[in-house]
C-alpha positions in Angstrom: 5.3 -51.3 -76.5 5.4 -47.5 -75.8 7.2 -46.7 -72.7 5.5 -44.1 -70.7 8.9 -42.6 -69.4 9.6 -41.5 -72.9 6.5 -40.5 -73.9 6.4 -38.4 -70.7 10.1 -37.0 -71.5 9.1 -35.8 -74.6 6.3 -34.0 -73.2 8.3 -32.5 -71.1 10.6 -31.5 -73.5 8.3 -29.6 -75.5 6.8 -27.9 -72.8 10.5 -26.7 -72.3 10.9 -25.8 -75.7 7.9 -23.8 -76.0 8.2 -22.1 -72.3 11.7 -21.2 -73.6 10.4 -19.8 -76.9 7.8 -17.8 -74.9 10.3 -16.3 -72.5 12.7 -15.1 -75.6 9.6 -13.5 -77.6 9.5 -11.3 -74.3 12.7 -10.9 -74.0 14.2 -13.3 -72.0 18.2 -13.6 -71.5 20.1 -14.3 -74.7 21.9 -16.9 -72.7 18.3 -19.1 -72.9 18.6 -19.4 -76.2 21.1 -22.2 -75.8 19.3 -24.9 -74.4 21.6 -26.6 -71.9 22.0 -23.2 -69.9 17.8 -23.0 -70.3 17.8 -26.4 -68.9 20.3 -26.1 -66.1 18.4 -23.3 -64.9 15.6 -24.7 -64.9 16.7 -28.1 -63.2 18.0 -25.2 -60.2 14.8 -23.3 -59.9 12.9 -26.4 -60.0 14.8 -28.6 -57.2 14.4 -24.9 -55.3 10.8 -25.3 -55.9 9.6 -29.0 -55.4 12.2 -30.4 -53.1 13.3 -28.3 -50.8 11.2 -27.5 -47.2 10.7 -23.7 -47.5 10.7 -23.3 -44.1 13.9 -25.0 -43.7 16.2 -22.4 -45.1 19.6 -20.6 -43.9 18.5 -17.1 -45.3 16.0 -16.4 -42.8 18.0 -17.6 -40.1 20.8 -15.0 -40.8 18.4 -12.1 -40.7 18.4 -10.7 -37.7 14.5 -10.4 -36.6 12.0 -12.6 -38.3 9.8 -9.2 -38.3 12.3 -8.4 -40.8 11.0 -10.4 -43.2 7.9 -11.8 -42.3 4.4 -10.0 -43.2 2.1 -8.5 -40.5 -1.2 -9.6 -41.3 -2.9 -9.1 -37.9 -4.7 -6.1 -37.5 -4.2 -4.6 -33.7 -6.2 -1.4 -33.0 -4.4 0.2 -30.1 -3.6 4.4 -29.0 -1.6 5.6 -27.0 -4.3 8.6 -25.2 -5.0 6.9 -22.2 -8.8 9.2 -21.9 -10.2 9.0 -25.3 -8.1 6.0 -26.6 -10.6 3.2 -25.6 -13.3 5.2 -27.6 -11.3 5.4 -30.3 -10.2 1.7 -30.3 -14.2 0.6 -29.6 -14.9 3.0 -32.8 -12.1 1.5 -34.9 -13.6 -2.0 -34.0 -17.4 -1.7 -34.2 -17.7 1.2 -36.9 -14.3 1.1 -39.6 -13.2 -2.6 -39.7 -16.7 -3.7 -40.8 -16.8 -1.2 -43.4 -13.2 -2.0 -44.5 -13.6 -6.1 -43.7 -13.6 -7.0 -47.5 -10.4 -4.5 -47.9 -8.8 -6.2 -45.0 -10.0 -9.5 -46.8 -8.8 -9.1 -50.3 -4.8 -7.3 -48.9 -4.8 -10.6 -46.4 -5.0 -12.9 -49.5 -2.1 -11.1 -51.2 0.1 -10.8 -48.2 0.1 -14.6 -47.8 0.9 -14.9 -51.4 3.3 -12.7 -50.4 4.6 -14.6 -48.5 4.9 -17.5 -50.0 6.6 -16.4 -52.6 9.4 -14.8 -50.5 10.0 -18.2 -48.8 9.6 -19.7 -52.3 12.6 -16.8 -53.2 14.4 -17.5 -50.3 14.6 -21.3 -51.2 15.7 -20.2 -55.1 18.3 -17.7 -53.5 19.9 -20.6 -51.2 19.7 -23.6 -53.9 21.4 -21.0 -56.2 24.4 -19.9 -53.4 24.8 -23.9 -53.0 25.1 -25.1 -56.5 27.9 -21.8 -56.5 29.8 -23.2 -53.7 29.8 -26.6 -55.0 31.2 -25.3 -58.3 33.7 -23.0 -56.5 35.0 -26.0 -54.6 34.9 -27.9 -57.7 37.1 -25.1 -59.6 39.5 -24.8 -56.5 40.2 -28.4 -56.7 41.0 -27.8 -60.4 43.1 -24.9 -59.5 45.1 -27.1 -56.5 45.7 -30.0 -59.6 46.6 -27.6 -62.0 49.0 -25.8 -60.2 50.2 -29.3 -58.5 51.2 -30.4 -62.7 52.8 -27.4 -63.2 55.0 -27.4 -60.0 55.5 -30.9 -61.1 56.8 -29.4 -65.0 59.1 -27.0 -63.0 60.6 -29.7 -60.9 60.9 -31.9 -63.8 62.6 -28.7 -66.2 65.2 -28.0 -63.1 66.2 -32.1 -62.8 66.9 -32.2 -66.3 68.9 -29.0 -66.6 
C-alpha cells in the first residue's frame, strides 16, 4: 500500500529541489545551495506566511501612527480657497475622476497588493526576530553552562594544587 504522506513528501521535496535550483540559476545566495539552510528558510518564511494572523503582529504596533505604514487609498477632493474652492471640488468630482476612474481603478488594485504584502513582510520580519531570540537565548544558556564547567575546571585545578 502506497502511503499518501510519502508520496506527498516527495513531491514536496522536488518542488524544493527545483524552486532551489531556479533561485541559484538567478543568482540566489550561495548559502542555498546547501540544502538544510534552503530548507530552514524556507520552513521560517513559510510558518511567516500560513500560520501566523497578519494582522496580529508587534511591528505595526511599535510604529508610531498606523498612517505610517498603512496605504491611502481613498481619494478626498478638498481646497483650501474658501470662494472658488467648492467649484473646484464639484469640477474635480463630476469632470476629472470619471475621466481618470479606470486610473484610480487599476493604482487601487496594486495598493491593496501593496498592502498585503507589507503585512505579509511585516509577519516574515517578526517570525524571523523570534526564531533569533529563541536562538540567542538558546546560545546564552550555552554560554551560562560553558562558563559554569569551566569555573567548575578552575575550582577543581585550585583543590588539587
Amino acid at each position: 500500500m502506497v502511503s499518501v504522506e510519502r508520496v506527498m513528501r516527495q513531491i514536496e521535496d522536488d518542488l524544493r529541489r527545483e524552486r532551489r535550483a531556479r533561485l541559484l540559476e538567478k543568482g540566489a545566495p550561495e548559502e542555498y545551495r546547501d540544502a538544510e539552510v534552503y530548507a530552514s528558510v524556507e520552513e521560517v518564511l513559510r510558518r511567516a506566511i500560513e500560520t501566523r494572523d497578519h494582522d496580529a503582529v508587534l511591528l505595526p504596533e511599535l510604529l508610531s501612527d498606523e498612517q505610517d505604514w498603512t496605504l491611502e487609498t481613498k481619494l478626498r477632493f478638498e481646497s483650501h480657497r474658501p470662494v472658488i474652492g467648492p467649484v473646484i471640488v464639484f469640477f474635480k468630482r463630476h469632470v476629472l475622476l470619471p475621466l481618470n476612474r479606470w486610473l484610480y481603478q487599476y493604482n487601487l488594485e496594486n495598493f491593496q497588493r501593496q498592502q498585503r504584502i507589507n503585512r505579509l513582510l511585516f509577519a516574515c520580519i517578526e517570525e524571523l526576530a523570534i526564531e533569533n531570540a529563541t536562538l540567542r537565548r538558546i546560545a546564552g544558556l550555552q554560554d551560562d553552562r560553558i562558563a559554569e564547567r569551566k569555573d567548575e575546571r578552575t575550582e577543581g585545578d585550585k583543590r588539587e594544587s
